[in-house]
mmCIF file of the N, C-alpha and C atoms, coordinates in Angstrom:
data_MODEL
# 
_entry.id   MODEL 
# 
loop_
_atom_site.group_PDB 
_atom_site.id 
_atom_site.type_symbol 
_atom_site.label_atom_id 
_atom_site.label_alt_id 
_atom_site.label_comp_id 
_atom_site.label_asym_id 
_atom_site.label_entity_id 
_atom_site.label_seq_id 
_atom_site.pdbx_PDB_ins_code 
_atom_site.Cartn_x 
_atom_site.Cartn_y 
_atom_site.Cartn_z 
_atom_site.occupancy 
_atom_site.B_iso_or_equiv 
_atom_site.pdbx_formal_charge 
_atom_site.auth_seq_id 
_atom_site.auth_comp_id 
_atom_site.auth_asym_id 
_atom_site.auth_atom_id 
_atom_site.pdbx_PDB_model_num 
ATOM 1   N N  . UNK A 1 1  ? -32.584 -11.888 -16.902 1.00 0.00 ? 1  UNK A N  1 
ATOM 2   C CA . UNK A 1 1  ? -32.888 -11.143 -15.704 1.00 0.00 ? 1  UNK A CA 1 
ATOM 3   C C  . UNK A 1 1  ? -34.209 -11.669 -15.151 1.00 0.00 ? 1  UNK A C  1 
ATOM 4   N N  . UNK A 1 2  ? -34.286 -11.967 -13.769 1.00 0.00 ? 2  UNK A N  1 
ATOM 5   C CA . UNK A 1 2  ? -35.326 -12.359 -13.478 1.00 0.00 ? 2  UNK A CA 1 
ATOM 6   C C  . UNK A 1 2  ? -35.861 -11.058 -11.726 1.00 0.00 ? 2  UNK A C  1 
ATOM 7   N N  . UNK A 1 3  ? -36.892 -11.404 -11.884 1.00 0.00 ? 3  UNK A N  1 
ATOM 8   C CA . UNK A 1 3  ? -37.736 -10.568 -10.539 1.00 0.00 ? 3  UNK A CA 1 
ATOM 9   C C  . UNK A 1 3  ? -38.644 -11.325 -9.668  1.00 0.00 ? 3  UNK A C  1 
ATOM 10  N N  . UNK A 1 4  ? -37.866 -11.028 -8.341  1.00 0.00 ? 4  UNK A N  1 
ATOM 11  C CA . UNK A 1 4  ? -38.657 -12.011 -7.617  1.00 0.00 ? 4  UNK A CA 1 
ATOM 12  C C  . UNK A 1 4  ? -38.864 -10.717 -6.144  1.00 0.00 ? 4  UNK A C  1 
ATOM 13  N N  . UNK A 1 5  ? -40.621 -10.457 -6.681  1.00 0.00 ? 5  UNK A N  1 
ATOM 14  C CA . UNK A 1 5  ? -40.728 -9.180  -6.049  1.00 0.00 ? 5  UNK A CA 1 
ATOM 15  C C  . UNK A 1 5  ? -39.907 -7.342  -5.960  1.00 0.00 ? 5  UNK A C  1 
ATOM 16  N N  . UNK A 1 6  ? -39.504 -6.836  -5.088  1.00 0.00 ? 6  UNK A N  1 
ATOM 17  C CA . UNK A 1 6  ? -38.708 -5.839  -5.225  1.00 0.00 ? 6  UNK A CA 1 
ATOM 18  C C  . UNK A 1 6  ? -36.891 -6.521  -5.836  1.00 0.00 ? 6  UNK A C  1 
ATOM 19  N N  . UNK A 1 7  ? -36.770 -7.512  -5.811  1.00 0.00 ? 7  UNK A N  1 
ATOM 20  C CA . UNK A 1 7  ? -35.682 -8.230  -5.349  1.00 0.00 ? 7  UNK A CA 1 
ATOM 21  C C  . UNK A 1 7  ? -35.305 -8.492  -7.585  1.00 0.00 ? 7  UNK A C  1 
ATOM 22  N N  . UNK A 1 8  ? -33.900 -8.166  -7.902  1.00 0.00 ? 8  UNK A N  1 
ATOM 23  C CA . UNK A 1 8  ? -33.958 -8.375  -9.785  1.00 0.00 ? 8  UNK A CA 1 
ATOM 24  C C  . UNK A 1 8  ? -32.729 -9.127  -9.415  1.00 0.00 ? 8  UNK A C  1 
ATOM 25  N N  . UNK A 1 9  ? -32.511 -10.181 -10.391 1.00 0.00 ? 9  UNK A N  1 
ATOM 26  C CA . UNK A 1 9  ? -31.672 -11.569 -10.166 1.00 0.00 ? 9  UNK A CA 1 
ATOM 27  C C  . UNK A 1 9  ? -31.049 -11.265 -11.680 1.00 0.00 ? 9  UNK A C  1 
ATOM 28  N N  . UNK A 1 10 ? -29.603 -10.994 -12.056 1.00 0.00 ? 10 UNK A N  1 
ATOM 29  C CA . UNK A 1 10 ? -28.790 -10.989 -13.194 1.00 0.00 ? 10 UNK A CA 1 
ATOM 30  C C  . UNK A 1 10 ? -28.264 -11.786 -13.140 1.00 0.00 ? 10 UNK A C  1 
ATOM 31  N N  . UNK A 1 11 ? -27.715 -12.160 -14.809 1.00 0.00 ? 11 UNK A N  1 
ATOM 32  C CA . UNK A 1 11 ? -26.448 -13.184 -14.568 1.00 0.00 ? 11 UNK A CA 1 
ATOM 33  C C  . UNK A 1 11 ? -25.209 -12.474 -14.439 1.00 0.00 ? 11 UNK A C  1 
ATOM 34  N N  . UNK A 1 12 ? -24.155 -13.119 -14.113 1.00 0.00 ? 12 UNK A N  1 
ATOM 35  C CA . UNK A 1 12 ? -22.654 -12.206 -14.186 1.00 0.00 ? 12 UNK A CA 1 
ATOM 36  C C  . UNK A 1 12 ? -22.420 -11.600 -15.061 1.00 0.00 ? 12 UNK A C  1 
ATOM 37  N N  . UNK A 1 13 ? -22.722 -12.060 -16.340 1.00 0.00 ? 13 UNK A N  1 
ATOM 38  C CA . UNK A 1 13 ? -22.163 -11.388 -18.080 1.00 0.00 ? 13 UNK A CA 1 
ATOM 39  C C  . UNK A 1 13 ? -23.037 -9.947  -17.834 1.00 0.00 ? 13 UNK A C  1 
ATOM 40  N N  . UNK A 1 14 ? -24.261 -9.957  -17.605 1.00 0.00 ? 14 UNK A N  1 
ATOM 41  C CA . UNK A 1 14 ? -25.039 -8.687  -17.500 1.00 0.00 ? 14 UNK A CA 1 
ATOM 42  C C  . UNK A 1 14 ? -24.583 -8.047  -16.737 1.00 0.00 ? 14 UNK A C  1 
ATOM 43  N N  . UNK A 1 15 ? -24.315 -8.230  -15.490 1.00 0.00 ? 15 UNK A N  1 
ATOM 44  C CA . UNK A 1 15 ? -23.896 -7.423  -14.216 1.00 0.00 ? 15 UNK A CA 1 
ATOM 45  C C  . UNK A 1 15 ? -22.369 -6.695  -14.866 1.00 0.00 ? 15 UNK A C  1 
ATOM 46  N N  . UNK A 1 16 ? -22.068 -7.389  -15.187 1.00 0.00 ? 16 UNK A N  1 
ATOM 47  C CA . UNK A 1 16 ? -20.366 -6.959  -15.379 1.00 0.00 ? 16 UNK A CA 1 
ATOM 48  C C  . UNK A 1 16 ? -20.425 -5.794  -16.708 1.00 0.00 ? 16 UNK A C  1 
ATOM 49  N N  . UNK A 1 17 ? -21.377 -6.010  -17.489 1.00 0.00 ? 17 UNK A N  1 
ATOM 50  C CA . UNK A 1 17 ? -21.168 -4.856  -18.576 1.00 0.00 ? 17 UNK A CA 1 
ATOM 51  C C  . UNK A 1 17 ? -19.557 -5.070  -19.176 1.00 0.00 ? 17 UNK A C  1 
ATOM 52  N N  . UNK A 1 18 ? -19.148 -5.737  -19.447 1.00 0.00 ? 18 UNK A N  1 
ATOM 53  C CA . UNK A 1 18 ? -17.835 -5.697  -20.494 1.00 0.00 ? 18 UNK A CA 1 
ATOM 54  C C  . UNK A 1 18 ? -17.065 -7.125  -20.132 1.00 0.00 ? 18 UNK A C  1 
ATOM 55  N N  . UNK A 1 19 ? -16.065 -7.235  -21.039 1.00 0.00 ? 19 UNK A N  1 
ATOM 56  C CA . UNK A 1 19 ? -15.855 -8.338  -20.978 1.00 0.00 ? 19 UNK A CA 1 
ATOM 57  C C  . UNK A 1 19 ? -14.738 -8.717  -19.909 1.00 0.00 ? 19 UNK A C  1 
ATOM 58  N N  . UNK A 1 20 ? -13.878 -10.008 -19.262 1.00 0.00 ? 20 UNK A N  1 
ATOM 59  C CA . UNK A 1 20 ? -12.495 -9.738  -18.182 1.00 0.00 ? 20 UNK A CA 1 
ATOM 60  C C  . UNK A 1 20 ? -11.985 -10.717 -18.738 1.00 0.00 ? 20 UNK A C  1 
ATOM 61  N N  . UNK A 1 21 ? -11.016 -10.213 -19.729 1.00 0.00 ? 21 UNK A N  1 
ATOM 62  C CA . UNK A 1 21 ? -9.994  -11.217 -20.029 1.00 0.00 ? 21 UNK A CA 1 
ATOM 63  C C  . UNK A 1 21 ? -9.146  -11.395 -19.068 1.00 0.00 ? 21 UNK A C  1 
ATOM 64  N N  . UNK A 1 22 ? -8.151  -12.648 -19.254 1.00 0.00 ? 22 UNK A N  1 
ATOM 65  C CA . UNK A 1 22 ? -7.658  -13.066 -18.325 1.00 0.00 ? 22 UNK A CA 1 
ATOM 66  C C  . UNK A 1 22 ? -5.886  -12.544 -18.381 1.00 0.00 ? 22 UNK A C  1 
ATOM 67  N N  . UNK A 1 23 ? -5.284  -11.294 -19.541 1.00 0.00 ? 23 UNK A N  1 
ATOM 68  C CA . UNK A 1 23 ? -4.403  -10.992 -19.800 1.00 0.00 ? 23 UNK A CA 1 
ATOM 69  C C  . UNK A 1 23 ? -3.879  -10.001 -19.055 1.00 0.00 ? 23 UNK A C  1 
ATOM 70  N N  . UNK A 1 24 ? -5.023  -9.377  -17.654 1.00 0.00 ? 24 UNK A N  1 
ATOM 71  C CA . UNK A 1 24 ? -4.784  -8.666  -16.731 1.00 0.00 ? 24 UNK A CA 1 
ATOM 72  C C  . UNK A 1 24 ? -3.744  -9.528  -15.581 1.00 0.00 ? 24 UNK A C  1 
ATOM 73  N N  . UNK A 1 25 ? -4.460  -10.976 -15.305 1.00 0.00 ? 25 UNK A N  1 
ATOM 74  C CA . UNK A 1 25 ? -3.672  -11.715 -14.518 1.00 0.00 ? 25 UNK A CA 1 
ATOM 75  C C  . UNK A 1 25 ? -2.011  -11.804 -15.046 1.00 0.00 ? 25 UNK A C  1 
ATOM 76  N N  . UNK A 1 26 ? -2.134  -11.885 -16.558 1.00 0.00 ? 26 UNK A N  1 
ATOM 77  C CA . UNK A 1 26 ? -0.611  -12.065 -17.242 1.00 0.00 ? 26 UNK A CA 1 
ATOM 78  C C  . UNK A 1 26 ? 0.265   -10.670 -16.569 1.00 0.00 ? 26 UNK A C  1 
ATOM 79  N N  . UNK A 1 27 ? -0.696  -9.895  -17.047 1.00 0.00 ? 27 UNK A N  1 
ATOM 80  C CA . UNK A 1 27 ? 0.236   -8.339  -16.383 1.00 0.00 ? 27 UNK A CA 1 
ATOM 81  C C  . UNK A 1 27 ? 0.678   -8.536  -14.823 1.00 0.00 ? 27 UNK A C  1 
ATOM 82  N N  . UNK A 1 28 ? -0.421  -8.369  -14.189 1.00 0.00 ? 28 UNK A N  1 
ATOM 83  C CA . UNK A 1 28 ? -0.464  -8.537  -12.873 1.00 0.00 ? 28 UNK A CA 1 
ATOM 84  C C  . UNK A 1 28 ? 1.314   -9.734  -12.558 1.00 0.00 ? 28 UNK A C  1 
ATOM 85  N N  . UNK A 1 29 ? 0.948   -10.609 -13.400 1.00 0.00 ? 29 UNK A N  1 
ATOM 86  C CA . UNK A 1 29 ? 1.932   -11.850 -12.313 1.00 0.00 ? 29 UNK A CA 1 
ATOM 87  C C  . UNK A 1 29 ? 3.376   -10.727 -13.241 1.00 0.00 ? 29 UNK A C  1 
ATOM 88  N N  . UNK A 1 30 ? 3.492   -10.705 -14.659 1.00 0.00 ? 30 UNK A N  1 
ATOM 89  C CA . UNK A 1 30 ? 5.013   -10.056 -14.808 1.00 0.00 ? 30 UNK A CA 1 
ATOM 90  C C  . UNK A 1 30 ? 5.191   -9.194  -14.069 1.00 0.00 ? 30 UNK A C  1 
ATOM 91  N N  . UNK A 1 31 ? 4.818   -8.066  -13.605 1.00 0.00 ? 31 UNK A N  1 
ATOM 92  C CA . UNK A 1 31 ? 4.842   -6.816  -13.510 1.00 0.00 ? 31 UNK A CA 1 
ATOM 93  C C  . UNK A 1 31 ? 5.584   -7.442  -11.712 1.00 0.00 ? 31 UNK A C  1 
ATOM 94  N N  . UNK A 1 32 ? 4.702   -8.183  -11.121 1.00 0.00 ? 32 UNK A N  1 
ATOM 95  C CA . UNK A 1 32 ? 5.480   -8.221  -9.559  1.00 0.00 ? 32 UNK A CA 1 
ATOM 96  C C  . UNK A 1 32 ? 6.743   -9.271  -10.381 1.00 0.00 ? 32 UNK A C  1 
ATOM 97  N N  . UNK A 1 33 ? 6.600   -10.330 -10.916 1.00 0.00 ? 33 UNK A N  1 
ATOM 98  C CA . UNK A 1 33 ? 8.056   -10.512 -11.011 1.00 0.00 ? 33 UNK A CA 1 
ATOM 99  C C  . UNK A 1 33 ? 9.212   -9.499  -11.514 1.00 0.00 ? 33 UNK A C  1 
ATOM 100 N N  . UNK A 1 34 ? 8.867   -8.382  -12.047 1.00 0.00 ? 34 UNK A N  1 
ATOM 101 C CA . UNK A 1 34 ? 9.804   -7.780  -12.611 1.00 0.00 ? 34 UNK A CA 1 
ATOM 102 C C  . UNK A 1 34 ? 10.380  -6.840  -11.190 1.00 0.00 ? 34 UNK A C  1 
ATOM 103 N N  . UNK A 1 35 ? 9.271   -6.579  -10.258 1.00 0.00 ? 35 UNK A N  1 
ATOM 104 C CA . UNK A 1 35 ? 9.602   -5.690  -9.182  1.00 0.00 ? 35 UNK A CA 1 
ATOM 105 C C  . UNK A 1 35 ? 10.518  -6.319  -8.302  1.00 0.00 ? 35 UNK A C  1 
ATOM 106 N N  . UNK A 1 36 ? 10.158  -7.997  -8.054  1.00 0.00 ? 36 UNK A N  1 
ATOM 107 C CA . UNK A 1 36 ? 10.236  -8.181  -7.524  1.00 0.00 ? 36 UNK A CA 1 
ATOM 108 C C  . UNK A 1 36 ? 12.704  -8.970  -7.687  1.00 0.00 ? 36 UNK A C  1 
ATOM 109 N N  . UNK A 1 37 ? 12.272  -8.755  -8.533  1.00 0.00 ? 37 UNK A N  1 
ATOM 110 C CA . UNK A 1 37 ? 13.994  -8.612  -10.032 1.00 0.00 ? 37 UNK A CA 1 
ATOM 111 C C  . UNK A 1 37 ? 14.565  -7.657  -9.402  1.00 0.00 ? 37 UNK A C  1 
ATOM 112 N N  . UNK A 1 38 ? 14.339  -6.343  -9.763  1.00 0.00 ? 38 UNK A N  1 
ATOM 113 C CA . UNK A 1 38 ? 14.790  -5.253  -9.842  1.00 0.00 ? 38 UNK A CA 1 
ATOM 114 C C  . UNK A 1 38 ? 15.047  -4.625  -7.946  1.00 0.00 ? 38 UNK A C  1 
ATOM 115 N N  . UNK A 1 39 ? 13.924  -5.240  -7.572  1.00 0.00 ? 39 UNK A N  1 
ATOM 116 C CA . UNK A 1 39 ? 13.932  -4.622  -6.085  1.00 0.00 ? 39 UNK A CA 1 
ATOM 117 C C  . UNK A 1 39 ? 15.527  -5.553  -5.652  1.00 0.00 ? 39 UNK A C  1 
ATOM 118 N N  . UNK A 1 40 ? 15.289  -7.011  -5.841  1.00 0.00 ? 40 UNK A N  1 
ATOM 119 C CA . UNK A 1 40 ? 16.675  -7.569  -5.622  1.00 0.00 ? 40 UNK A CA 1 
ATOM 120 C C  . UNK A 1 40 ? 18.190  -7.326  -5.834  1.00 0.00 ? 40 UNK A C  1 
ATOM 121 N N  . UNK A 1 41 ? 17.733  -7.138  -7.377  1.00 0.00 ? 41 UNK A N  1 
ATOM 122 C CA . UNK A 1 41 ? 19.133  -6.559  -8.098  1.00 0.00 ? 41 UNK A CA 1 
ATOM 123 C C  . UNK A 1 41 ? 20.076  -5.031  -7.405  1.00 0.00 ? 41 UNK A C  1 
ATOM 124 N N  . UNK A 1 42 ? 18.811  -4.080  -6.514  1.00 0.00 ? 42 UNK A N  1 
ATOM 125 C CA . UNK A 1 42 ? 19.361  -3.497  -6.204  1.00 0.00 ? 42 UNK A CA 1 
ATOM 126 C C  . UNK A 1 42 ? 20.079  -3.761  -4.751  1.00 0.00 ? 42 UNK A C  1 
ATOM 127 N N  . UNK A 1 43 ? 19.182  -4.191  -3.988  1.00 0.00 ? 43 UNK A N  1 
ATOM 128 C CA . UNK A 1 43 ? 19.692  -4.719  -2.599  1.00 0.00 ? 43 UNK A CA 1 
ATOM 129 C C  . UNK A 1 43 ? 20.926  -5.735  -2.696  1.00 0.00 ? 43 UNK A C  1 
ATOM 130 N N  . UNK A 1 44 ? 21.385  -6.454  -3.785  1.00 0.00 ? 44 UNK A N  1 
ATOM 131 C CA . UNK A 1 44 ? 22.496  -7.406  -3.730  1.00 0.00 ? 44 UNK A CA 1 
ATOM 132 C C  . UNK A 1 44 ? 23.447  -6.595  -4.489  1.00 0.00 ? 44 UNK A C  1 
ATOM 133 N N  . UNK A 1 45 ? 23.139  -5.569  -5.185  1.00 0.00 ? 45 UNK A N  1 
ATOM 134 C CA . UNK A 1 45 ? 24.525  -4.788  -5.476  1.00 0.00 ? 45 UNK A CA 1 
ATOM 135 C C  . UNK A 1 45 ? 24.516  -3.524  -4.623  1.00 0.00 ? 45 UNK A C  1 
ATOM 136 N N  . UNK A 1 46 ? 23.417  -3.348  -3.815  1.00 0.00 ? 46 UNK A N  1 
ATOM 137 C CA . UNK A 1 46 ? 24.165  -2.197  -2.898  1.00 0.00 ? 46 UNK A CA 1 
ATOM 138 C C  . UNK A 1 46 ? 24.705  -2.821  -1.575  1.00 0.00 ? 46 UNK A C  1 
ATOM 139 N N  . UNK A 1 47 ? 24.270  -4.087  -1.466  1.00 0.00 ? 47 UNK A N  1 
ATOM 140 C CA . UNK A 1 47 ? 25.074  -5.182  -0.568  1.00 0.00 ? 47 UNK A CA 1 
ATOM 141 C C  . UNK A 1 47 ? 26.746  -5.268  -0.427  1.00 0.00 ? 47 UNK A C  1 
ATOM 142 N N  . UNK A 1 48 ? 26.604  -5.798  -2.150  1.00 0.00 ? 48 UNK A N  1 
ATOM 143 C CA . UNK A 1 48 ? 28.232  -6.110  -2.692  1.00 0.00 ? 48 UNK A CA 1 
ATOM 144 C C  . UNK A 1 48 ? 29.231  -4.706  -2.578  1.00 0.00 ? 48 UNK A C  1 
ATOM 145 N N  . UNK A 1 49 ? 28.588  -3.766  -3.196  1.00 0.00 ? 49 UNK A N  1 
ATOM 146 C CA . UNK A 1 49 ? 29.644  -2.695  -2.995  1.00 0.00 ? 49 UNK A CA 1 
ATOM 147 C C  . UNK A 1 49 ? 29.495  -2.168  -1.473  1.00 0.00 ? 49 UNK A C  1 
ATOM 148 N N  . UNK A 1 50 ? 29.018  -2.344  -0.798  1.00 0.00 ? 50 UNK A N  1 
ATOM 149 C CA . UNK A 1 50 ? 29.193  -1.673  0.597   1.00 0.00 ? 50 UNK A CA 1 
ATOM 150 C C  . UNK A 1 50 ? 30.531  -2.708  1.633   1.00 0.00 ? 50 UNK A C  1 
ATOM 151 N N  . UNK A 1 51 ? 30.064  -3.731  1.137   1.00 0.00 ? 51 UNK A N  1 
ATOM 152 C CA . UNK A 1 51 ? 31.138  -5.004  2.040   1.00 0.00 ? 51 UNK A CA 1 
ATOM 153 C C  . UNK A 1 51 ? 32.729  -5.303  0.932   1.00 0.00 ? 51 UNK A C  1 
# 
């Protein structure tokens, strides 16, 4: 940490207080592919049985 006048300069690791693994991004990307599955699966079978 540094001070330059009223003005305090952190590094990121300090600022952040905890750690950011990167297994949020893993969630993040399955989670829309799975929506993005399921949102389909329904629109092409409520497609098929309507026609």
């Amino acid at each position: 940490m540094e001070r330059h006048g009223d003005e305090v300069h952190v590094e990121t690791d300090e600022a952040r207080g905890g750690a950011t693994p990167h297994i949020v991004r893993w969630v993040l990307g399955i989670s829309l592919i799975l929506a993005i599955v399921l949102l389909s699966m329904t629109w092409i079978t409520g497609a098929l049985s309507f026609g």
